[in-house]
C-alpha positions as CSV (number, residue, x, y, z in Angstrom):
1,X,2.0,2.0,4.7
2,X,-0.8,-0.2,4.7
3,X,-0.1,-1.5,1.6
4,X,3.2,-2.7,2.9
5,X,1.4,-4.6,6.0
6,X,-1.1,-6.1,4.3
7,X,1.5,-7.8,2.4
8,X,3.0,-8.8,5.6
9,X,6.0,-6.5,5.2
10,X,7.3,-5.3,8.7
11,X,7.9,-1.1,8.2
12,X,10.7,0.6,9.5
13,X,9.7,4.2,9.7
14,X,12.0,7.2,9.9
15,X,11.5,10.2,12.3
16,X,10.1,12.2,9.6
17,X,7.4,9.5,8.3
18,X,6.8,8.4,11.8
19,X,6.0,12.2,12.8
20,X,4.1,12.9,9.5
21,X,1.6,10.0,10.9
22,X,1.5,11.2,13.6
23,X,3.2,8.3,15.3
24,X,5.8,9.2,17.1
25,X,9.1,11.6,16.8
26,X,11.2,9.0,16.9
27,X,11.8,6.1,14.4
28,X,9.0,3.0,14.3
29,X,8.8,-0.8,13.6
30,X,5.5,-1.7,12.5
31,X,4.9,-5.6,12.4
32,X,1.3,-6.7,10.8
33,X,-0.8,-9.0,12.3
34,X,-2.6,-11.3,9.8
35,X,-5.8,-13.2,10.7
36,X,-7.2,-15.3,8.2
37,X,-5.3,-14.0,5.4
38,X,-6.3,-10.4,6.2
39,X,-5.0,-7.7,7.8
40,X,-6.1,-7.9,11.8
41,X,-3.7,-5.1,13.6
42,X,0.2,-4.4,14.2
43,X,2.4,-4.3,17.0
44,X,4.3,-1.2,16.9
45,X,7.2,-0.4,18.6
46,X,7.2,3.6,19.1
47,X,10.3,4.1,19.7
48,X,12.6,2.1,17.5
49,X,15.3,4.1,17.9
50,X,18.2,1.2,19.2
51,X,15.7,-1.8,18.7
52,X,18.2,-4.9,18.0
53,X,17.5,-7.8,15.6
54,X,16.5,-9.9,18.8
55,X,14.2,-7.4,20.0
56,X,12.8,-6.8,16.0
57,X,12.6,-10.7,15.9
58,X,10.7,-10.9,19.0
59,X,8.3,-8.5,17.7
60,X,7.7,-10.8,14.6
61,X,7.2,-13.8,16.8
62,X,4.7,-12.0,19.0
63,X,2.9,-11.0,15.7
64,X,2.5,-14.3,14.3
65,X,1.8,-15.4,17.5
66,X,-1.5,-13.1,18.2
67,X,-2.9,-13.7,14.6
68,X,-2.8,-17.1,15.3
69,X,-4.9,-16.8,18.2
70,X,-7.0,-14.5,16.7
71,X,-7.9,-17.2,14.0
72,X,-8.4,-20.1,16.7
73,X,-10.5,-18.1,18.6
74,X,-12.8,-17.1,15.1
75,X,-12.8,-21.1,14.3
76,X,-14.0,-21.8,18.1
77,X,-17.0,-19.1,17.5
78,X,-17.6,-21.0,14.1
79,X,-17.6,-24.0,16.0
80,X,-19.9,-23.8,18.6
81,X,-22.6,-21.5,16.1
82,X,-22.7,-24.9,14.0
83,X,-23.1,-26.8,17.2
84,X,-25.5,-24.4,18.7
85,X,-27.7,-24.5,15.5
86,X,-27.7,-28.6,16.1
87,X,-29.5,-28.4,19.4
């Protein structure tokens, strides 16, 4: 499973690999979220069982959307370190 999200692969578990995690008994969309090329979280939805494509899409969207703030927020730190070191 990792595997798959660290080559930002959404997962759709079944039941039975969902419950052999320990997830959830029901199916499970895992989306990764990628920060600087690496593997940062997911956003899982537990219960996947009548998830549409808008609702799968969404998921994506919010995905991309926090590793992109996850990586603005690491260049701010980098940011004000250099300008701290300048003072």
């Amino acid at each position: 499973m990792l595997q798959q999200l660290e080559r930002r692969v959404p997962l759709d578990l079944h039941q039975t690999q969902a419950l052999a995690l320990g997830l959830a008994e029901t199916p499970v969309f895992v989306v990764p979220i990628l920060a600087q090329g690496r593997l940062a979280g997911a956003v899982a939805l537990l219960d996947a069982t009548a998830a549409s494509n808008p609702t799968r899409d969404s998921l994506l969207t919010l995905a991309s959307q926090v590793g992109l703030a996850l990586e603005s927020a690491a260049l701010t730190e980098s940011m004000m370190r250099i300008r701290a070191r300048r003072v």
